[in-house]
BAFI-3210 file (N, C-alpha, C; in Angstrom, 3 decimals, decimal comma, padded with zeros to 6 digits):
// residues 67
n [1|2|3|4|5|6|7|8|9|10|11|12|13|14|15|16|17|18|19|20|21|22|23|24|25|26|27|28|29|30|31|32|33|34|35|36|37|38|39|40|41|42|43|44|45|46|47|48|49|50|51|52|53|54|55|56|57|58|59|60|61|62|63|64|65|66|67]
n.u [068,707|071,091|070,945|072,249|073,891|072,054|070,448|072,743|073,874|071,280|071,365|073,458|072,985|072,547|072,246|071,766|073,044|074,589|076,597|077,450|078,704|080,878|082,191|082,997|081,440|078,563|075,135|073,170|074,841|075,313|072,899|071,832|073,629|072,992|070,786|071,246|072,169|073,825|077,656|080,461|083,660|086,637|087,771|085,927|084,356|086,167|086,338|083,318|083,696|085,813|084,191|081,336|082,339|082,911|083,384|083,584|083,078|080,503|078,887|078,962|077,329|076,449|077,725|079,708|079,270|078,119|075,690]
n.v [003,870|006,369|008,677|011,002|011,448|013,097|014,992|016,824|017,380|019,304|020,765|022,395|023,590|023,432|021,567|018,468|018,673|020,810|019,652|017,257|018,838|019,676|017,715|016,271|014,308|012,460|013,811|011,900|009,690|011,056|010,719|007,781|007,223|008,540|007,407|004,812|002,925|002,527|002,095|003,828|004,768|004,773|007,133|008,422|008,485|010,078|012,565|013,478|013,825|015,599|017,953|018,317|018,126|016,276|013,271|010,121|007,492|008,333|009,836|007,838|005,126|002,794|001,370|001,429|000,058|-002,359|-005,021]
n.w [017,239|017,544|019,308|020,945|019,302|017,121|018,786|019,710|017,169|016,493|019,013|018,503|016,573|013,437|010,024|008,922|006,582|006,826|008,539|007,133|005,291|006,861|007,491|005,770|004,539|003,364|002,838|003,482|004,538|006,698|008,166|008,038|010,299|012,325|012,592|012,929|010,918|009,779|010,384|012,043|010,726|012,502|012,326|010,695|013,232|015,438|014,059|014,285|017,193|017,295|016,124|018,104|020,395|022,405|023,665|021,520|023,093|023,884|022,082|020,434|021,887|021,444|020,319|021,948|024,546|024,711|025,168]
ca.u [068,939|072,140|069,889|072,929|074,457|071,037|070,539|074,284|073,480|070,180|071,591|074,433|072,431|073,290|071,201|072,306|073,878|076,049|077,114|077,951|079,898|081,890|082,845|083,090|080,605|077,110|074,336|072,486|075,606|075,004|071,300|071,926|074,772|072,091|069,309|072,211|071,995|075,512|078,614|081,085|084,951|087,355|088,209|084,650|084,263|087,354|085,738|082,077|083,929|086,207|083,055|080,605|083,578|082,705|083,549|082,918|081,942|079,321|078,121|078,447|077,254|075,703|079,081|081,156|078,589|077,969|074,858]
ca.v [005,267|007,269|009,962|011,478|012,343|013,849|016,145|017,113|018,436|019,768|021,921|022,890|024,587|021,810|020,404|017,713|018,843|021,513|018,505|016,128|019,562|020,238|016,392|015,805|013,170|012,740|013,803|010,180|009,058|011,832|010,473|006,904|007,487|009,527|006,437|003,965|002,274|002,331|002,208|004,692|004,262|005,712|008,222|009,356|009,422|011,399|013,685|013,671|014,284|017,273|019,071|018,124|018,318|014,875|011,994|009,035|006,813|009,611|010,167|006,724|004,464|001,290|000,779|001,256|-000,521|-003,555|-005,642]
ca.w [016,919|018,018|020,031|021,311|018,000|016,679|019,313|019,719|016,038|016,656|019,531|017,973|015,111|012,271|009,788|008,598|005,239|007,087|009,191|006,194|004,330|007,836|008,159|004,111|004,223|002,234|004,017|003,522|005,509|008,394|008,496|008,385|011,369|013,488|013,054|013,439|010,448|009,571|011,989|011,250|010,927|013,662|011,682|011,021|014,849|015,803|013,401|015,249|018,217|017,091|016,173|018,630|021,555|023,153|023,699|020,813|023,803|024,334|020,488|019,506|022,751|020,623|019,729|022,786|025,400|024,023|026,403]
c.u [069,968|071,282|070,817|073,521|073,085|070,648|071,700|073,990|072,485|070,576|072,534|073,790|072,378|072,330|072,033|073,269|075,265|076,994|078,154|079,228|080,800|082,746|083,772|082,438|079,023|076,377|073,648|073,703|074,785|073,912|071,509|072,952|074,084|071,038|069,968|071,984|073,036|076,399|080,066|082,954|085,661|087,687|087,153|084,487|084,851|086,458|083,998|082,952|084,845|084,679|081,909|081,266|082,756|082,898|082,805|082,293|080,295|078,096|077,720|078,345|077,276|077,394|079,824|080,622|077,385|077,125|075,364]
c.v [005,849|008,718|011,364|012,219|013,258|015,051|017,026|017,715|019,553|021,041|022,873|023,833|024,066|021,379|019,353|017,368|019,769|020,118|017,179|017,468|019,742|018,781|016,017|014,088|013,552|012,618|012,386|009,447|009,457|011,222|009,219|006,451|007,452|008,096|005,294|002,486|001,690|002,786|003,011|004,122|005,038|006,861|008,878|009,643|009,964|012,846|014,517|014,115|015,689|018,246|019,201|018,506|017,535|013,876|010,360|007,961|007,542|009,302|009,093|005,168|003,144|000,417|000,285|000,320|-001,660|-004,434|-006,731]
c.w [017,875|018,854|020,198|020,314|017,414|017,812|019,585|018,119|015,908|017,937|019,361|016,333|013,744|011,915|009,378|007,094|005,422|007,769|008,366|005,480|005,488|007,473|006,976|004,054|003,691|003,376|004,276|004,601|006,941|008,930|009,112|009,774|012,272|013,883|013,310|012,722|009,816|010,956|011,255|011,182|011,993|013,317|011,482|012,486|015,739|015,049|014,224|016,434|018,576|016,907|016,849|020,261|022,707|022,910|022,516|021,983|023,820|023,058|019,931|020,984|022,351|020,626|021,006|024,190|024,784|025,761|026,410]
res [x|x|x|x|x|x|x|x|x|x|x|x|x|x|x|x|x|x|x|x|x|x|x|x|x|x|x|x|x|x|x|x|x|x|x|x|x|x|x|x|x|x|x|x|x|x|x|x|x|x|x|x|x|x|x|x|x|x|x|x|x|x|x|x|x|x|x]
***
């Protein structure tokens, strides 16, 4: 689970349908993103990171810190 992206929405006021109409993605995406069931494209996470104003290392860790 992406933790970081789900609260980064959650404090930002965002359910997850405004989140999918800001980005232009389906909310079933936004969801599956958040529980980190899908991996997004660079272009989706430029986008998470314009509207969240952080860092894709940050939002999307799994990815960028590889054990």
């Amino acid at each position: 689970m992406r933790k970081v992206l789900a609260i980064k929405r959650i404090d930002a006021g965002y359910t997850r349908m405004e989140v999918a109409s800001n980005l232009g993605l389906s909310e079933i995406f936004v969801r599956k993103l958040e529980e980190g069931g899908r991996n997004p494209s660079i272009k989706t996470m430029l986008k998470f990171q314009k509207l969240y104003d952080e860092p894709i290392e940050k939002l999307f860790p799994d990815i960028f810190h590889k054990k």
